[in-house]
Backbone as a chain_set.jsonl record, in Angstrom:
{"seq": "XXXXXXXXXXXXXXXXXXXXXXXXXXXXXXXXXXXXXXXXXXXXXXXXXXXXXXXXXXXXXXXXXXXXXXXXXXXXXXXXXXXXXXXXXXXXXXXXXXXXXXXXXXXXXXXXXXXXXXXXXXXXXXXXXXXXXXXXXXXXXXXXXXXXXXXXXXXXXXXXXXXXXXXXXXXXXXXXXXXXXXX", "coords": {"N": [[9.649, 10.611, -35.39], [11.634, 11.451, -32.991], [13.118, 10.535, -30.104], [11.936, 11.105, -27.226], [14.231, 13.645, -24.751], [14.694, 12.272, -21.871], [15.047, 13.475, -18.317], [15.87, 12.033, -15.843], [17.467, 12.386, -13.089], [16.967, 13.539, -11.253], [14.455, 12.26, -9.587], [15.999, 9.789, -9.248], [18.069, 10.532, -7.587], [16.351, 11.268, -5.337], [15.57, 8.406, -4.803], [17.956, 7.233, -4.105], [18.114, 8.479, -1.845], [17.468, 7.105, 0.295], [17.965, 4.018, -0.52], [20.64, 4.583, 0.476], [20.463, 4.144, 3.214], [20.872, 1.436, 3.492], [19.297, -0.369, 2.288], [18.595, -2.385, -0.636], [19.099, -1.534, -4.064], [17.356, -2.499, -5.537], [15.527, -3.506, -3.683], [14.077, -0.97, -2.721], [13.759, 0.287, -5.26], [11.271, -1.867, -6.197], [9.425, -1.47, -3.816], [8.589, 1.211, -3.753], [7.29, 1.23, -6.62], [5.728, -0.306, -5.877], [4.028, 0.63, -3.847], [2.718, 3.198, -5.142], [1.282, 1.658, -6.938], [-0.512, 0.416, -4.969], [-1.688, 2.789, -3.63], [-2.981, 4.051, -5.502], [-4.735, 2.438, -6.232], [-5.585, 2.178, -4.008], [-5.139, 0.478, -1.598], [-5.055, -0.267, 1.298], [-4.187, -1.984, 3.169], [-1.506, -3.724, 2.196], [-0.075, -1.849, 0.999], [0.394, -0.328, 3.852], [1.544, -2.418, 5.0], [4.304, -2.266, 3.916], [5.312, 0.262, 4.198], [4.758, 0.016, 7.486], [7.186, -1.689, 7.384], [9.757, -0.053, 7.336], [9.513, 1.837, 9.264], [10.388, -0.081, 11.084], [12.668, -0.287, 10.713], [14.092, 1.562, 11.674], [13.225, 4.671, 11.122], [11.659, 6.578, 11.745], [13.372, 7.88, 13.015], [14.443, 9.927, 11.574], [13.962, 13.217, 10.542], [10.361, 14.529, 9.585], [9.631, 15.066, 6.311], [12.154, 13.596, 5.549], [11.766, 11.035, 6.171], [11.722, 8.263, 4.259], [9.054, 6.849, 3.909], [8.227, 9.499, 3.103], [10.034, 10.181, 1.148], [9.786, 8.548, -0.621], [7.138, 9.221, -1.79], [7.978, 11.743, -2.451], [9.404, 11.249, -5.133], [7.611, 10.205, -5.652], [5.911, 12.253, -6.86], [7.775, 13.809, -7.962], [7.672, 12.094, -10.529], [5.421, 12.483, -10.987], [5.55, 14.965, -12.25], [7.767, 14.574, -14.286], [6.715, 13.214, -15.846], [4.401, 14.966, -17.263], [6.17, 17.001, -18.412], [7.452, 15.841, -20.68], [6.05, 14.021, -21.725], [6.376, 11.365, -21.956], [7.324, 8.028, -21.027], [8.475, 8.09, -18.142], [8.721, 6.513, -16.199], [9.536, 4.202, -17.463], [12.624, 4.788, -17.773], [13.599, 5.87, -15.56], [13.624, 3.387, -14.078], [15.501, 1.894, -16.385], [17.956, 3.407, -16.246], [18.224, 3.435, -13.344], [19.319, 1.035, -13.019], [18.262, -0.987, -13.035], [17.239, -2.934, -15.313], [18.396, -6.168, -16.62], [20.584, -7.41, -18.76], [20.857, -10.554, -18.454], [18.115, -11.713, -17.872], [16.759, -10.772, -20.312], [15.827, -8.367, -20.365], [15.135, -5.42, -22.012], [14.299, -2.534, -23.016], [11.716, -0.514, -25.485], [13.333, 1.838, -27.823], [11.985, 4.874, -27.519], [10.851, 6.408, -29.905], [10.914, 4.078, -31.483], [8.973, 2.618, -30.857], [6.892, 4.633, -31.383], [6.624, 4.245, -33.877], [5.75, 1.307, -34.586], [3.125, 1.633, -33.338], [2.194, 2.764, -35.452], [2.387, 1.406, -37.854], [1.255, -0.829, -36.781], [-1.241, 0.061, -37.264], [-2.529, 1.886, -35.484], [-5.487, 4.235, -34.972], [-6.115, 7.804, -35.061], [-8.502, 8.61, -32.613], [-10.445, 10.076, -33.365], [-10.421, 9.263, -35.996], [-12.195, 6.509, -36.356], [-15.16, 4.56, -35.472], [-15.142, 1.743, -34.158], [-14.636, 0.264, -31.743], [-11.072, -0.327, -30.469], [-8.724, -2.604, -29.98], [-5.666, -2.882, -28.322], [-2.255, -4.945, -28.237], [0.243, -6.105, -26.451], [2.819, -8.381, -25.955], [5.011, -8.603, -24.51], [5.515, -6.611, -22.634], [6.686, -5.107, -20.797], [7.477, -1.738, -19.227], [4.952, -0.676, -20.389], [5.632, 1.309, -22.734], [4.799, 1.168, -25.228], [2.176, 0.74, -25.186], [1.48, 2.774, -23.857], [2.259, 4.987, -26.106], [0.818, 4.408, -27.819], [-2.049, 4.865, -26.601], [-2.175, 7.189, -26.463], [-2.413, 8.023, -29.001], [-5.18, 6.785, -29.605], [-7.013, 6.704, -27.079], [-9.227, 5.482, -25.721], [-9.427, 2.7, -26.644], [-8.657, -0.691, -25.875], [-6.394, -1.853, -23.514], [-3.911, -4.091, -23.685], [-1.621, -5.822, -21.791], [1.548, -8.063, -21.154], [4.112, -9.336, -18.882], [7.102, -11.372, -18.629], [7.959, -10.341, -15.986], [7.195, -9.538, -13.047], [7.457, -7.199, -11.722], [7.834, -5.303, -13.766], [5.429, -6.123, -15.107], [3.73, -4.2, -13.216], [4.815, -2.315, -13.187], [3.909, -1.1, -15.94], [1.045, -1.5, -15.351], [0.863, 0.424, -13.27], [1.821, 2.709, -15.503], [-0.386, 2.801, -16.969], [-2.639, 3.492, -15.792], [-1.915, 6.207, -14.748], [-2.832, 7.571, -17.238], [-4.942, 6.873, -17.627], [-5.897, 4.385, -19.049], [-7.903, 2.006, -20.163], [-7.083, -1.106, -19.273]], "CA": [[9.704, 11.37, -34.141], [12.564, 11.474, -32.124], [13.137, 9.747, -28.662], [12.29, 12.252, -25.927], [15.052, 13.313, -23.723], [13.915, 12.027, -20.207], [15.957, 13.176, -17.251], [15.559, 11.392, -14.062], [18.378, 12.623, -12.377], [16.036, 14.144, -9.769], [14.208, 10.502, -9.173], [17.077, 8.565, -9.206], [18.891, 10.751, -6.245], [15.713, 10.659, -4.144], [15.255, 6.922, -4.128], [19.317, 6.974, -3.477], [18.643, 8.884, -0.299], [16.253, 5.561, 0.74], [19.287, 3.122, -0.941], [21.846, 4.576, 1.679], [20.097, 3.35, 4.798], [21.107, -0.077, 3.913], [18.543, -0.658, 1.333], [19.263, -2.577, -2.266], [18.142, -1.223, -5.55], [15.569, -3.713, -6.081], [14.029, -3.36, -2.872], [14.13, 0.475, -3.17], [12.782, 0.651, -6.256], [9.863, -2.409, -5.936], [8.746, -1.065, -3.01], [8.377, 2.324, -4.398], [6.528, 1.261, -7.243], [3.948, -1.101, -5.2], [3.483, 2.028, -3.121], [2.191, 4.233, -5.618], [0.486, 1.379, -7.235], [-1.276, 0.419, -3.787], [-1.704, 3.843, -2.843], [-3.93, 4.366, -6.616], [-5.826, 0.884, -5.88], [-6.546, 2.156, -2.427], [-5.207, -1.128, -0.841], [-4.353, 0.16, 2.421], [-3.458, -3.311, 4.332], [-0.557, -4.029, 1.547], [0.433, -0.343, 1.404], [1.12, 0.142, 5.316], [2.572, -3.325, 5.244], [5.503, -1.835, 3.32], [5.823, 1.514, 5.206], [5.873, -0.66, 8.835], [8.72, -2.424, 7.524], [10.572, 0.949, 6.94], [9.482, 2.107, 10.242], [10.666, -1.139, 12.01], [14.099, -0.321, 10.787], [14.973, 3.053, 12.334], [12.637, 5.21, 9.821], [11.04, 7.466, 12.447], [14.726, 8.542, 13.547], [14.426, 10.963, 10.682], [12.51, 13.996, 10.651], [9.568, 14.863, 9.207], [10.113, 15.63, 4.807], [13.351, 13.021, 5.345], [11.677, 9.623, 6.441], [11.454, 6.579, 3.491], [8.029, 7.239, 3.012], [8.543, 10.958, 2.509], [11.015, 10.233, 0.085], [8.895, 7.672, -1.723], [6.117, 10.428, -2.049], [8.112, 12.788, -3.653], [9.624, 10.399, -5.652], [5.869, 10.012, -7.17], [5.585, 13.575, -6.949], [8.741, 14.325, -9.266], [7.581, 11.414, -11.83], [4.308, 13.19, -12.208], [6.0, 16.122, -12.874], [8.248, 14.671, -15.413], [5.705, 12.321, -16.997], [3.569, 16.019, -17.593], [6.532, 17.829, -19.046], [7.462, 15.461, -21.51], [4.643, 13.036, -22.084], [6.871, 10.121, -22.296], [7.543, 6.952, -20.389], [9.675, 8.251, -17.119], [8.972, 5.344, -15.281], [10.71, 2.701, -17.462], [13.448, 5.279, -18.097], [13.999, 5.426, -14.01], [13.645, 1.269, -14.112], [17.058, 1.518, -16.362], [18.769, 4.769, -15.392], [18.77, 3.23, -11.793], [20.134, -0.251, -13.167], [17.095, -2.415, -12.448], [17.353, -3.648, -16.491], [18.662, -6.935, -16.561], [20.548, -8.423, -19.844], [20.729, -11.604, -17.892], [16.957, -11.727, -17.902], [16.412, -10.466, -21.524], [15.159, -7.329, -20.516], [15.554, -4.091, -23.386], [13.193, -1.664, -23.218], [11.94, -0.395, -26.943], [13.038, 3.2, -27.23], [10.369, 5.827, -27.88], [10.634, 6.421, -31.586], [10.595, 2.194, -32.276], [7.515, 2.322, -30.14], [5.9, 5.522, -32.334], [6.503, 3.206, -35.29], [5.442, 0.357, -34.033], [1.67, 1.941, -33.352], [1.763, 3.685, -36.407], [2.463, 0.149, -38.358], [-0.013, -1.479, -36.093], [-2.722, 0.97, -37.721], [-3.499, 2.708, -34.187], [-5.502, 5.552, -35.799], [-6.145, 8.825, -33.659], [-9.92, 8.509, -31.685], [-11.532, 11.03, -34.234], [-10.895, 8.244, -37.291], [-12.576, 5.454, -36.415], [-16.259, 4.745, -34.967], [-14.467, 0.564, -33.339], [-12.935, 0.123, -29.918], [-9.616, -1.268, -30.934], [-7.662, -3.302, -28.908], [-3.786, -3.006, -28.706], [-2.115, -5.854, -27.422], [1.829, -5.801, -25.701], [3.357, -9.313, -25.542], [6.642, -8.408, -23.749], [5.243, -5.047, -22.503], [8.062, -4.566, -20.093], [7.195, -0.695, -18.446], [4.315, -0.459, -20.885], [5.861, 2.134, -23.243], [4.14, 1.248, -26.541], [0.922, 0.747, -24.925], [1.111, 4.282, -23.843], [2.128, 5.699, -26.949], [-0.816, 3.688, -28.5], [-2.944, 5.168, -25.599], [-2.623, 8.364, -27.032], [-3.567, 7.738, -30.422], [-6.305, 6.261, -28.932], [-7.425, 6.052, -25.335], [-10.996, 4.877, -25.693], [-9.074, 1.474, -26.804], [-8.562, -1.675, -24.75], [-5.031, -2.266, -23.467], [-3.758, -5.323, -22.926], [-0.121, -6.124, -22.142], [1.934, -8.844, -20.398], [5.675, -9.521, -19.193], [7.864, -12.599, -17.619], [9.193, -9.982, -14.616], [5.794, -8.958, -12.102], [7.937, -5.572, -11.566], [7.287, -4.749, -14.888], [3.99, -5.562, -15.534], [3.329, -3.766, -12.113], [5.165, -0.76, -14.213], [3.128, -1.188, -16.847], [-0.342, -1.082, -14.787], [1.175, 2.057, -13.068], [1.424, 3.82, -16.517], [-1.563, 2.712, -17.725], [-3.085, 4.462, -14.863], [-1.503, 7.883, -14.768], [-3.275, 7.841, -18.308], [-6.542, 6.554, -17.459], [-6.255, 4.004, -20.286], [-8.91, 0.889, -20.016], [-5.986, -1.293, -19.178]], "C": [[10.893, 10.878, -33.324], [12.463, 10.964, -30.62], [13.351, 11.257, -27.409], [13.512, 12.408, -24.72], [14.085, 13.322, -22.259], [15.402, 12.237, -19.213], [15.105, 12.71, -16.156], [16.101, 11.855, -13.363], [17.644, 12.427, -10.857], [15.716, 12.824, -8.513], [15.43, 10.01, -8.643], [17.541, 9.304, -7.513], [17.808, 10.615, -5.409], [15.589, 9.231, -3.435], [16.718, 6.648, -3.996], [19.609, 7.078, -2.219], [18.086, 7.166, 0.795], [17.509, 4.548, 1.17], [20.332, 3.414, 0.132], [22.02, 4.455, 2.79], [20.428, 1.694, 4.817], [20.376, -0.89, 3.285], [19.036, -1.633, 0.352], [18.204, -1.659, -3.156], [17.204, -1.562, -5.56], [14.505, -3.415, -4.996], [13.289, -2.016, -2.518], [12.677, 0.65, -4.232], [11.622, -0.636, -6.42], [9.258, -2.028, -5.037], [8.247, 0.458, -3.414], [7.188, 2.317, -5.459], [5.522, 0.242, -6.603], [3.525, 0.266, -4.485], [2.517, 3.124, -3.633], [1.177, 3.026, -6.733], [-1.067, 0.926, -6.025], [-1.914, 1.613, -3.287], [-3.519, 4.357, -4.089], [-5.061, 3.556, -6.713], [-6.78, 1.352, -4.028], [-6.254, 1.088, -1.814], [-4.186, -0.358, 0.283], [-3.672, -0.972, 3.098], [-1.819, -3.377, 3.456], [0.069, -2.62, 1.691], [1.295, -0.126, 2.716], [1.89, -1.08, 5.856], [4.18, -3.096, 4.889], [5.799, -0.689, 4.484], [5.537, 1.019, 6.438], [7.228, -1.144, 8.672], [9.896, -1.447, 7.612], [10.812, 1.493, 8.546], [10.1, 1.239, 11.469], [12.368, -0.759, 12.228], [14.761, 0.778, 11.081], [14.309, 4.398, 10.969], [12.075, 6.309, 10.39], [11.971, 8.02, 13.063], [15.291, 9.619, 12.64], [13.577, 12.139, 11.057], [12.03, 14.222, 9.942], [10.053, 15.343, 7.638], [11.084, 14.383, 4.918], [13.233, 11.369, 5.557], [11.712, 9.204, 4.983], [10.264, 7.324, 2.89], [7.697, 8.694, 2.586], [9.369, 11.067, 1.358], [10.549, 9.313, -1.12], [7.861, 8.774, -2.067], [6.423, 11.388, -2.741], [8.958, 12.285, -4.613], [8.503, 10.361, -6.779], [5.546, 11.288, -7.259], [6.181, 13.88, -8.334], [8.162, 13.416, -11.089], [6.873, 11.465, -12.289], [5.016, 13.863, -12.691], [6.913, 16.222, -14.369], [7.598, 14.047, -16.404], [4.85, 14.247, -17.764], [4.582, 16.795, -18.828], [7.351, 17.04, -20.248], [6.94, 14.345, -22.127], [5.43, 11.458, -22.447], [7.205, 9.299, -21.096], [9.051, 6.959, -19.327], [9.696, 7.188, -16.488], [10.116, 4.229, -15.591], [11.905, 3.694, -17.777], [14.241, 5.691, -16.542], [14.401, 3.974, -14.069], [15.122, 1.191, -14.935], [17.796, 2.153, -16.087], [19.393, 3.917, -13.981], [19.346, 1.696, -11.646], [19.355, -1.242, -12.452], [17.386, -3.325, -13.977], [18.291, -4.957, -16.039], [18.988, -7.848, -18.103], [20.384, -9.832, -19.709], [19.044, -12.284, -18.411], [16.09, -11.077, -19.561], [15.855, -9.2, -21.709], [15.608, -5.822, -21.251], [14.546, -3.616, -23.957], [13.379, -0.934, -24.709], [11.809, 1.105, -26.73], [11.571, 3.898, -28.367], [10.208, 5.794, -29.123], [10.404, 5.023, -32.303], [8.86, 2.254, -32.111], [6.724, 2.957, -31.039], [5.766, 4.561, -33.627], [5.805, 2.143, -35.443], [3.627, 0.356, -33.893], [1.513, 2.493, -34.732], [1.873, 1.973, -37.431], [1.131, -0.877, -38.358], [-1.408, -0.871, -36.51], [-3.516, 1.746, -36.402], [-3.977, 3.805, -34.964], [-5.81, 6.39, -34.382], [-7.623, 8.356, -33.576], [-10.558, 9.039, -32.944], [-11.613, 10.159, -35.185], [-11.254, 7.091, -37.747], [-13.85, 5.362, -35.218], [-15.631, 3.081, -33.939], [-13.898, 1.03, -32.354], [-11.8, -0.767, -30.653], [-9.308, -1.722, -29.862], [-6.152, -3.892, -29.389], [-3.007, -4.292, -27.411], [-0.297, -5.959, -27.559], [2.193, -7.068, -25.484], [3.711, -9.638, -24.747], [6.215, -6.684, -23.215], [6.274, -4.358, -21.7], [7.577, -2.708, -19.174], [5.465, 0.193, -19.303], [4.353, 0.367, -21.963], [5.156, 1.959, -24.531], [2.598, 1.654, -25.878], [0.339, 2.509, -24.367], [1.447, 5.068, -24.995], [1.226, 5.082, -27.924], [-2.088, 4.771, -27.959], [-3.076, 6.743, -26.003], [-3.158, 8.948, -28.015], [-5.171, 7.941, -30.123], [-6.709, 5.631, -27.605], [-8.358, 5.615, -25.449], [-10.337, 3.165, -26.104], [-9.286, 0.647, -25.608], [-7.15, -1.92, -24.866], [-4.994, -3.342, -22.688], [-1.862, -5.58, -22.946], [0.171, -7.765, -20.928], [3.328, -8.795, -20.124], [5.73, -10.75, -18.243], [8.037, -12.033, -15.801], [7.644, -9.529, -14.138], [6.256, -7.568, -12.005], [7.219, -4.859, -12.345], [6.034, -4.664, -15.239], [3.302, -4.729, -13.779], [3.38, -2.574, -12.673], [3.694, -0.488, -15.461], [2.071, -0.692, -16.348], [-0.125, 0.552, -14.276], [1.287, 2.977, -14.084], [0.253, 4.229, -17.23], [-2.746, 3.346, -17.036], [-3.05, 5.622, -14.741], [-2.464, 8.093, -16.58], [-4.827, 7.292, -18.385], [-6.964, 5.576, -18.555], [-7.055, 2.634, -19.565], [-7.785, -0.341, -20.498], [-6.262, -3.083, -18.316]], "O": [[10.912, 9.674, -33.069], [11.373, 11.173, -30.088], [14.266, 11.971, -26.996], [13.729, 11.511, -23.906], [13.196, 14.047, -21.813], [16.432, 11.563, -19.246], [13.971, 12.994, -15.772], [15.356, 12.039, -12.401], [17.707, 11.66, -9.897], [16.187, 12.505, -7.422], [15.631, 9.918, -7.432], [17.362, 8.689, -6.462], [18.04, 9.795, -4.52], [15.531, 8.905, -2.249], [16.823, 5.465, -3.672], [20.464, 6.535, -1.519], [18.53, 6.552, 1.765], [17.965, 4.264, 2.277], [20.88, 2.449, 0.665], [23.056, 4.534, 3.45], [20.306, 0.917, 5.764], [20.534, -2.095, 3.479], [20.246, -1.774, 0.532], [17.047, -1.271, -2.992], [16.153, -0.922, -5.594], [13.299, -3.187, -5.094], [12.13, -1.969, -2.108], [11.477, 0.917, -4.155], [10.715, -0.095, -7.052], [8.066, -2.194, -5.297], [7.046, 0.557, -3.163], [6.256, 3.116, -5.366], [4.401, 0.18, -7.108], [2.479, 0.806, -4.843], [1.749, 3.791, -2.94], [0.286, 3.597, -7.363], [-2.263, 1.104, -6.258], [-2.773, 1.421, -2.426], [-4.62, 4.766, -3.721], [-6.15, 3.889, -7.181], [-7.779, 1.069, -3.367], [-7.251, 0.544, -1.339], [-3.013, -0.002, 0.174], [-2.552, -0.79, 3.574], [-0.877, -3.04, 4.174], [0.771, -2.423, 2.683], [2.492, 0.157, 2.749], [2.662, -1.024, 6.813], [5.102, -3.652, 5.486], [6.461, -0.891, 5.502], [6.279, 1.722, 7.125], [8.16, -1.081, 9.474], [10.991, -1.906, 7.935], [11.932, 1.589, 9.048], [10.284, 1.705, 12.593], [13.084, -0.837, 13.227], [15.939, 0.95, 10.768], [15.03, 4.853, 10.08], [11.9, 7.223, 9.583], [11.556, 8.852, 13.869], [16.383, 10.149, 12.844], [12.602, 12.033, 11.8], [12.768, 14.344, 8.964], [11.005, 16.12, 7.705], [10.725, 13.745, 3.929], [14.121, 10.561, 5.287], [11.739, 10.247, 4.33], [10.238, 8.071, 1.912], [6.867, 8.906, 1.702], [9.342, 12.075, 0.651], [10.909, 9.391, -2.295], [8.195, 9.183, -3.179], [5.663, 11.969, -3.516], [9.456, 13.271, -5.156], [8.445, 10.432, -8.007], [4.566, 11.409, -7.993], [5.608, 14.108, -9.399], [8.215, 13.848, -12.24], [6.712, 11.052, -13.438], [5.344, 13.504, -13.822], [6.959, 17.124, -15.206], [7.796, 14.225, -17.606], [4.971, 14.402, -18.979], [4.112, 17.146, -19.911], [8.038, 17.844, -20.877], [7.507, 13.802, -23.075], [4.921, 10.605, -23.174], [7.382, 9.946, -20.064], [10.114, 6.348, -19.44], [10.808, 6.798, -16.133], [10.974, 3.657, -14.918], [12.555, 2.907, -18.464], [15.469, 5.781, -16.518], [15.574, 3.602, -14.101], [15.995, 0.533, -14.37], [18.703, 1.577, -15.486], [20.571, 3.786, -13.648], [19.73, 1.189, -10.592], [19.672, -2.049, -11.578], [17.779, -4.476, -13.787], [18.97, -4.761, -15.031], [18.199, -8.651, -18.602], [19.85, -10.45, -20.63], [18.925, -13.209, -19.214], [14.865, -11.042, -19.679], [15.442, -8.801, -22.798], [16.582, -5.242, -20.77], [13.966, -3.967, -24.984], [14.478, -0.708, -25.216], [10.971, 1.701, -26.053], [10.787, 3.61, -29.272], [9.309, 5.061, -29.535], [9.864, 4.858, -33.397], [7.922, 2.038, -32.878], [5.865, 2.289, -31.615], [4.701, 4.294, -34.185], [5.188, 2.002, -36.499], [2.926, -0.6, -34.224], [0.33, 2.641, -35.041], [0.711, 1.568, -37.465], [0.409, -1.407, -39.203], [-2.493, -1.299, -36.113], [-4.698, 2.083, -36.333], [-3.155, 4.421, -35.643], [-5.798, 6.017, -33.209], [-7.999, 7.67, -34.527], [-11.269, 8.239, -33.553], [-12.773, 9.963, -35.549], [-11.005, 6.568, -38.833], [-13.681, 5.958, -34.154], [-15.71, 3.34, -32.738], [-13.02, 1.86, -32.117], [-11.951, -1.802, -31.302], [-9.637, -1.216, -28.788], [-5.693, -4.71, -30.185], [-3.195, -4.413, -26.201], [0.299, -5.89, -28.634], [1.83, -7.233, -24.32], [3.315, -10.582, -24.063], [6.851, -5.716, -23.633], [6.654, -3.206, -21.913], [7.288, -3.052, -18.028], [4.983, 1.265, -18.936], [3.248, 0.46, -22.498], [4.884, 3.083, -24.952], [2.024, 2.723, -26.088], [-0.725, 3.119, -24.474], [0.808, 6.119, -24.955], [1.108, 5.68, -28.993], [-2.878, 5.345, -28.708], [-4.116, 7.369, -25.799], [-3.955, 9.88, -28.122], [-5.99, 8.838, -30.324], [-6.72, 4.463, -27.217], [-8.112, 4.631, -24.752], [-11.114, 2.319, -25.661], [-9.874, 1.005, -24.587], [-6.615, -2.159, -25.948], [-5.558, -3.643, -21.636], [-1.1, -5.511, -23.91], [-0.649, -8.328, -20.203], [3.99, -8.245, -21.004], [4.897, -11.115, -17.414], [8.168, -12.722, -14.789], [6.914, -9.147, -15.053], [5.405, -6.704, -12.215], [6.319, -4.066, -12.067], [5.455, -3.639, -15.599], [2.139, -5.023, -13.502], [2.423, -1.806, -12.761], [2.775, 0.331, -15.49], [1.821, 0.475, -16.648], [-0.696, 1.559, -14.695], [0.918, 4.118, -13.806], [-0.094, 5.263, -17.8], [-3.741, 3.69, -17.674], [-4.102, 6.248, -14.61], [-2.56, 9.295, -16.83], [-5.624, 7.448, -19.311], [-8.084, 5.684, -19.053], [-6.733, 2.316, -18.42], [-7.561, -0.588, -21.683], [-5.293, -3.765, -17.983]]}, "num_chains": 1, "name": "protein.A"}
């Protein structure tokens, strides 16, 4: 199977409009993704701790559709939309698109077709051919991308992943979520 094309484009320029208030990358895009993981957890105190800080810094001098957290919102809007229309791993494909990757740090996300191999190797069978809970387990899980193309095989599994960077496995939990996998 072939490596899905993923555009971001879309993504990427929203969380740019964010980036040109004076922002960095990093804090752009971590705050973005705690947001929509806080927001799925329901942890309101951590949540509105982020969007005061936005507000502290001239964030309500926008209008309405154009603030930070309007732009983080559809941000998670667009990355349902592209997670739906090609069932593959937009998140970590935003995470290097927008130059969060780090060779420094060892980080090299496995593309899609390694990953299909990779479960198919691993013996993930589909749900219908096996009566066991399996459990798939991610070392270096990095944005979670195997573990979701595992997760489709078989969602009724147990996912387990880990990484060195908290971003990532933050990524990770956030995919493993949009998929409802037992994570």
């Amino acid at each position: 199977m072939a490596s899905p094309q993923i555009d971001v484009d879309e993504i990427i320029e929203t969380l740019a409009q964010i980036r040109q208030r004076g922002h960095s990358a990093h804090t752009v895009f971590r705050d973005w993704v705690n947001l929509m993981l806080f927001a799925l957890q329901r942890r309101d105190d951590p949540y509105l701790e982020i969007v005061d800080d936005y507000r502290e810094r001239g964030d309500m001098d926008y209008p309405d559709g154009q603030r930070s957290v309007d732009l983080f919102s559809k941000a998670f809007g667009q990355l349902q939309e592209r997670m739906a229309a090609t069932d593959a791993d937009v998140l970590g494909a935003v995470y290097e698109e927008y130059g969060m990757s780090s060779d420094a740090f060892g980080q090299h996300f496995t593309p899609h077709s390694v990953c299909e191999t990779m479960v198919e190797i691993a013996g993930v069978v589909d749900e219908n051919d096996t009566e066991d809970r399996q459990t798939v387990l991610d070392p270096a899980c990095g944005s979670g991308r195997m573990l979701l193309t595992a997760g489709r095989k078989q969602p009724d599994a147990l996912f387990v992943g880990q990484d060195k960077d908290p971003l990532c496995a933050r990524m990770s939990a956030l995919n493993c979520c949009f998929l409802n996998l037992d994570a």
